[in-house]
C-alpha positions as MATLAB code, in Angstrom:
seq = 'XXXXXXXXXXXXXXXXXXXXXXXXXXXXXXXXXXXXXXXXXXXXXXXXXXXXXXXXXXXXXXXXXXXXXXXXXXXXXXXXXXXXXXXXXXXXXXXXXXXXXXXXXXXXXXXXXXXXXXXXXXXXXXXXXXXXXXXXXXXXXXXXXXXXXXXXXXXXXXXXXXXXXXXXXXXXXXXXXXXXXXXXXXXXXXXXXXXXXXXXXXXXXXXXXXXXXXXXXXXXXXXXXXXXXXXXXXXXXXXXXXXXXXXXXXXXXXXXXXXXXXXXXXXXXXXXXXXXXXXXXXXXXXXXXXXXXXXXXXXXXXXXXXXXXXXXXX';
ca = [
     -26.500  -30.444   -8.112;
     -22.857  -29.995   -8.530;
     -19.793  -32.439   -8.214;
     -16.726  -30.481   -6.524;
     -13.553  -31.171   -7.132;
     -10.704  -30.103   -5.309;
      -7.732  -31.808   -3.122;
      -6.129  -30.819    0.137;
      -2.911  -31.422   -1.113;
      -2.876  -28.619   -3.778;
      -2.585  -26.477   -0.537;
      -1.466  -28.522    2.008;
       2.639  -27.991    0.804;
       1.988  -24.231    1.436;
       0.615  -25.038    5.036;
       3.996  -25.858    6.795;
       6.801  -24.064    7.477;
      10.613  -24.142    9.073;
      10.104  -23.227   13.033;
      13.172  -22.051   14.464;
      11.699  -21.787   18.062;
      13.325  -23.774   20.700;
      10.217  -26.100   21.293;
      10.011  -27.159   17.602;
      13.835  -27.785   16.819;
      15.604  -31.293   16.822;
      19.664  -31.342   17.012;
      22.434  -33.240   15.030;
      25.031  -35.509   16.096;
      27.291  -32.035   17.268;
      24.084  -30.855   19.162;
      23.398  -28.311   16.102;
      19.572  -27.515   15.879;
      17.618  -28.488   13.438;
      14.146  -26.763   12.392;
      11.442  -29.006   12.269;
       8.643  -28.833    9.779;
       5.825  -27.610   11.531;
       2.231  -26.509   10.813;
       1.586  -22.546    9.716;
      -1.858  -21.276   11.359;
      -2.487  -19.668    8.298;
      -5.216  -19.910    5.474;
      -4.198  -19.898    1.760;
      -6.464  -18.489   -0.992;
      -7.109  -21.844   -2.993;
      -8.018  -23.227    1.054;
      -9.943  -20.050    1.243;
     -12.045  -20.574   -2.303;
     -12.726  -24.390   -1.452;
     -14.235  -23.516    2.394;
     -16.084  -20.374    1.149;
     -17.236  -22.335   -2.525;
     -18.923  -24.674    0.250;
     -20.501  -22.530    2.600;
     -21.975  -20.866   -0.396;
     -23.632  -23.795   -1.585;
     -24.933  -25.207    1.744;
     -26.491  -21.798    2.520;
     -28.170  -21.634   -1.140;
     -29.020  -25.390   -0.735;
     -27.472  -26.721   -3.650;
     -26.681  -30.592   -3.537;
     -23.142  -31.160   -4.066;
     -20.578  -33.943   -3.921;
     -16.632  -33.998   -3.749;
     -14.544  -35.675   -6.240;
     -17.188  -38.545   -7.140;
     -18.886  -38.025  -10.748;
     -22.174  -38.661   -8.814;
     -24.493  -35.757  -11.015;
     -23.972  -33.790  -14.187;
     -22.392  -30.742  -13.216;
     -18.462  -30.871  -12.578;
     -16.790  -27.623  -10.996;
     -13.311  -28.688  -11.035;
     -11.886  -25.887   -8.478;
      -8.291  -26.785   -8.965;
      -6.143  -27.795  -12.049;
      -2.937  -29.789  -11.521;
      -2.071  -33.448  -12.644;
      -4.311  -34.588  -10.195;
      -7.257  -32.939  -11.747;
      -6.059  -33.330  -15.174;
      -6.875  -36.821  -14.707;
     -10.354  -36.426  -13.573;
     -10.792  -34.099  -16.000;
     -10.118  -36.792  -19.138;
     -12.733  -39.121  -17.315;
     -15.535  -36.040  -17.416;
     -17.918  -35.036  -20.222;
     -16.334  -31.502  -21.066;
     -19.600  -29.451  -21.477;
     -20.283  -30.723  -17.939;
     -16.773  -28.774  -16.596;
     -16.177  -25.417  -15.553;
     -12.960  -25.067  -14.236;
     -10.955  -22.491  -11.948;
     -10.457  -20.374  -10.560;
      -7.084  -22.030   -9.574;
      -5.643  -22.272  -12.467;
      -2.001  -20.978  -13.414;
      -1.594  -21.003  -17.104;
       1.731  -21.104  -17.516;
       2.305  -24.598  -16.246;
       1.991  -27.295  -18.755;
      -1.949  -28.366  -17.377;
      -3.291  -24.482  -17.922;
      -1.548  -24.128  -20.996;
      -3.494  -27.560  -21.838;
      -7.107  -25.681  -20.823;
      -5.718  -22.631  -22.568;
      -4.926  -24.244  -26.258;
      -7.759  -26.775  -25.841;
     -10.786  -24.385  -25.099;
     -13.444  -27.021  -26.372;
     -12.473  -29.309  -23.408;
     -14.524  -27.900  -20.835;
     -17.423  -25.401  -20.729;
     -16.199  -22.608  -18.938;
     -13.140  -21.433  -17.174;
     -13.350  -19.599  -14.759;
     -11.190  -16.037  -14.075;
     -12.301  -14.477  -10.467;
     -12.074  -10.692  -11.744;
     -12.555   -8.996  -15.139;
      -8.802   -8.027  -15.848;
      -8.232  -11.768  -15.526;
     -10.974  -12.585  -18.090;
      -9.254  -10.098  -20.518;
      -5.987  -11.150  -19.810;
      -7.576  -15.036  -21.109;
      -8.825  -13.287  -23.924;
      -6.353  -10.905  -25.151;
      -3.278  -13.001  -24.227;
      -4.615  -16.419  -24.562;
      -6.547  -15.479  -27.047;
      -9.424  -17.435  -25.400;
     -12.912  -17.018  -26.871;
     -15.208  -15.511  -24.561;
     -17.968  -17.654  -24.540;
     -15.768  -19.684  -22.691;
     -14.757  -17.286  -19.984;
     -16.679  -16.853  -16.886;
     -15.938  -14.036  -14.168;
     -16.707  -15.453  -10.794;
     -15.744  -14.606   -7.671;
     -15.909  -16.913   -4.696;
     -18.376  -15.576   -1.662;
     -17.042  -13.331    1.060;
     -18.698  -14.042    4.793;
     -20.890  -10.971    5.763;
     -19.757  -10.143    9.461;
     -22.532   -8.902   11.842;
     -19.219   -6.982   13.782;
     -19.428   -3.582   16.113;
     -16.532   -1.726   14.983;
     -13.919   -1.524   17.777;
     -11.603    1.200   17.051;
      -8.449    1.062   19.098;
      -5.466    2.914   16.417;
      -5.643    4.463   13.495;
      -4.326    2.599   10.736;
      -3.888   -1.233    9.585;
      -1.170   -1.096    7.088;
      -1.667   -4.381    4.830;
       1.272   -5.214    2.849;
       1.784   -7.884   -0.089;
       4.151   -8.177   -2.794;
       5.780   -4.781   -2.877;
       9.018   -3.172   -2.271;
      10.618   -2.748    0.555;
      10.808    0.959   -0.867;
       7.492    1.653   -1.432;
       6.520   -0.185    2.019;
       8.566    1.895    3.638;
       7.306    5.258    1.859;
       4.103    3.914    3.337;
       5.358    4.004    6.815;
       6.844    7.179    6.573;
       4.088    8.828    5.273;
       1.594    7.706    8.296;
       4.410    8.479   10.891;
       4.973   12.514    9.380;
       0.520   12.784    9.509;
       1.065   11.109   13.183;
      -1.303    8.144   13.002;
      -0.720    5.141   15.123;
      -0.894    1.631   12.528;
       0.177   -1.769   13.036;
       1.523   -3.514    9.929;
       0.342   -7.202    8.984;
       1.771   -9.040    6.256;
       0.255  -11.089    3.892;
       0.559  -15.418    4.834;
       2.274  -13.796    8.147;
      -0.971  -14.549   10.218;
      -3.905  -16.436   11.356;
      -7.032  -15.477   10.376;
      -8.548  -14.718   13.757;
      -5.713  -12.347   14.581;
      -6.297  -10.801   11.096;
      -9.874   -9.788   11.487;
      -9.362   -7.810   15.490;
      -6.486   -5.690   13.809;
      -8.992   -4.976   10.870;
     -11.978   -3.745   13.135;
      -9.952   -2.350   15.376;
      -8.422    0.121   12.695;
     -10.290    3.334   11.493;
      -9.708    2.404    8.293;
      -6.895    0.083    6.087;
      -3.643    1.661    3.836;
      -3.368   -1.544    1.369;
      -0.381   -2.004   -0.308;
      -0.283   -4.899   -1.564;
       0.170   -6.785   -5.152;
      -2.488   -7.184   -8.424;
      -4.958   -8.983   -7.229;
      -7.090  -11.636   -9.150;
     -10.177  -11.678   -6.553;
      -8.296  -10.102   -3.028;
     -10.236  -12.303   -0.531;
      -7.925  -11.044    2.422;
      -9.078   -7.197    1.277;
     -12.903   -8.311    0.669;
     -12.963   -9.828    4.316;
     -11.526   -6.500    5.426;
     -14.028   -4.689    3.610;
     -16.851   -6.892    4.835;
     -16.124   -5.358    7.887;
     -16.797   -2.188    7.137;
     -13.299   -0.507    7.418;
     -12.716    1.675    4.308;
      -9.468    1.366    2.073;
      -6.544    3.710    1.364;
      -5.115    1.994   -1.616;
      -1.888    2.752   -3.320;
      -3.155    0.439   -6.397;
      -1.142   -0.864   -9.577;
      -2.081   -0.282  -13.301;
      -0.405   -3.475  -14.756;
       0.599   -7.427  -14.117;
       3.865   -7.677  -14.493;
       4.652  -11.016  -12.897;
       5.753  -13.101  -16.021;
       7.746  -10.423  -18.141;
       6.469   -7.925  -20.751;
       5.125   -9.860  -23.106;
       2.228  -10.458  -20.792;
       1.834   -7.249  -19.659;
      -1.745   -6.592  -19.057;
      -3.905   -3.829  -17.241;
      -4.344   -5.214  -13.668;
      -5.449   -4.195  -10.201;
      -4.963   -4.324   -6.617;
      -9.132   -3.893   -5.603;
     -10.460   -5.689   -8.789;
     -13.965   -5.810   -6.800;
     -14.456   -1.728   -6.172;
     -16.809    1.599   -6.240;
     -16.994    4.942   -4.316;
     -17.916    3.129   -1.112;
     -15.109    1.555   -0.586;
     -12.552    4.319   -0.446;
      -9.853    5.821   -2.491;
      -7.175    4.942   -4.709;
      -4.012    6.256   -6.224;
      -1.140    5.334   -8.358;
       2.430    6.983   -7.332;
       3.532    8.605   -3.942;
       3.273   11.770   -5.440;
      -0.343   11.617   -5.362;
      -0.451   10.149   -2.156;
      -0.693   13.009    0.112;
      -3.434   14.664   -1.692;
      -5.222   11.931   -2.453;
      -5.525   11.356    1.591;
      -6.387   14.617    2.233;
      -9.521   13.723    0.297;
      -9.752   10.540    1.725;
      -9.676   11.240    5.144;
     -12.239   14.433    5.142;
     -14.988   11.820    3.511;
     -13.732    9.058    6.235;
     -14.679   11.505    9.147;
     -17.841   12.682    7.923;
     -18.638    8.909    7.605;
     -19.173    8.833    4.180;
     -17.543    5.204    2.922;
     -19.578    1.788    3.102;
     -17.667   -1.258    2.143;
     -19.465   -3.405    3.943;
     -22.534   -2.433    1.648;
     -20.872   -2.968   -1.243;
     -19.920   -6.647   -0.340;
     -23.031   -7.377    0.496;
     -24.607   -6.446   -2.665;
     -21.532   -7.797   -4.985;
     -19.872  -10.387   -3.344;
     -22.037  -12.057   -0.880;
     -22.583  -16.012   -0.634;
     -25.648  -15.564   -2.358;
     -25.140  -13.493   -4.860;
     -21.861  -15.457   -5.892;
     -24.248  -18.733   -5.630;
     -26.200  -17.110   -8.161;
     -23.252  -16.575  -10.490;
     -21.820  -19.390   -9.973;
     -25.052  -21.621  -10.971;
     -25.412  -19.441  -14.217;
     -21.565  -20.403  -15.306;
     -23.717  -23.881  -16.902;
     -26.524  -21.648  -18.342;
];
């Protein structure tokens, strides 16, 4: 039994955007238009952790509450002022906590420096755990790795092009490179940008493409990339070594598929390597050789991260 804690809001300001279509536009006094607010199809991740956290515990029949202190475990899915201040009203070895948590605003760097607070927090990949540990200097008893459940789609591929070329949080440069590349081999792709969609349309490009080129950021779980997985469409990935986002002195060793093996394709670091790497790639992606969809199943289902999940309070 498990009290959830979470609130819309934390994703809600990410859920509208400035329309500049005609039907969505007001005008000023000198008949100038001007862009309404309007609401943006798409999902975010910490909307994405809170449905999927749910589903996971209705389909492994846990009991579970949201924000009332109704039974003794507390899984406080978001921090921010909000949930700081349900947080001081909670026993702390009752509390794990995460994995929304962004430790360089003043309420992380509170979990961070005050580690006997709470009983674990959570990081959703490994190289997140050792970036609490090594740069945080977190012990690791209070450090779980969790990562949120991934639906299992009972899809028939539908092949229709080539390639689905995912982008997030690159260059233009190397975006570009990527382009290039599958227009000199001749493949047909589409290109889909991350928070530039709606899930539905999302998921038909993804089965409809022999396989993905991913270039996108680090990643701390990569829902987006385990849904396309789930599907069963293997991964080109032109990955990253290192999380840069905050400046060298928190330079740690990162990754854009932080959930991976063999199955789910192949991987390489610098557009020299790129070619060659593909030539592999695509000789083991005719002969039908990759399984992602296997993988999620047996790493990142609803069940199995139900079963993590429950052990966090162990």
């Amino acid at each position: 039994m498990i009290n959830l804690w979470y609130d819309e809001r934390y994703w809600n300001a990410t859920k509208y955007e400035r329309s500049i279509t005609k039907h969505d536009v007001d005008t000023d006094a000198d008949g100038n238009p001007i862009p309404r607010l309007v609401p943006n199809p798409r999902l975010t991740g910490p909307e994405k952790v809170v449905i999927n956290t749910i589903k996971l515990l209705e389909l492994a029949g846990v009991t579970y509450t949201v924000n009332e202190n109704k039974y003794r475990n507390n899984l406080m899915l978001q921090y921010d002022n909000r949930q700081a201040q349900n947080h001081a009203k909670l026993e702390a070895e009752s509390c794990v906590i995460g994995p929304q948590v962004w430790v360089f605003d003043h309420n992380g760097r509170y979990l961070a420096r005050n580690p006997d607070c709470y009983h674990k927090l959570i990081a959703p990949s490994k190289w997140v755990s050792d970036f609490f540990i090594k740069k945080w200097y977190l012990p690791p008893s209070v450090i779980g790795t969790w990562a949120v459940g991934i639906d299992e789609y009972d899809n028939k591929r539908d092949i229709q092009y080539d390639c689905l070329l995912y982008t997030k949080r690159r260059s233009a440069e190397e975006v570009q490179a990527a382009k290039d590349f599958l227009k000199k081999k001749k493949l047909t792709y589409k290109t889909i940008e991350y928070g530039l969609y709606n899930e539905e349309e999302f998921l038909e490009l993804a089965n409809q493409a022999k396989f993905c080129f991913l270039v996108n950021g680090t990643e701390s779980q990569g829902i987006a990339v385990q849904e396309i997985m789930s599907l069963g469409v293997p991964l080109f990935v032109w990955d990253l070594s290192e999380w840069h986002d905050m400046g060298e002195q928190w330079v740690v060793p990162a990754t854009s598929v932080p959930y991976w093996d063999d199955r789910c394709g192949e991987k390489f670091y610098t557009q020299k390597s790129m070619s060659r790497t593909f030539t592999k790639f695509n000789k083991k992606l005719k002969a039908g050789e990759y399984d992602p969809k296997s993988y999620v199943k047996e790493n990142l289902s609803h069940e199995v991260s139900a079963k993590n999940l429950l052990s966090l309070w162990d």
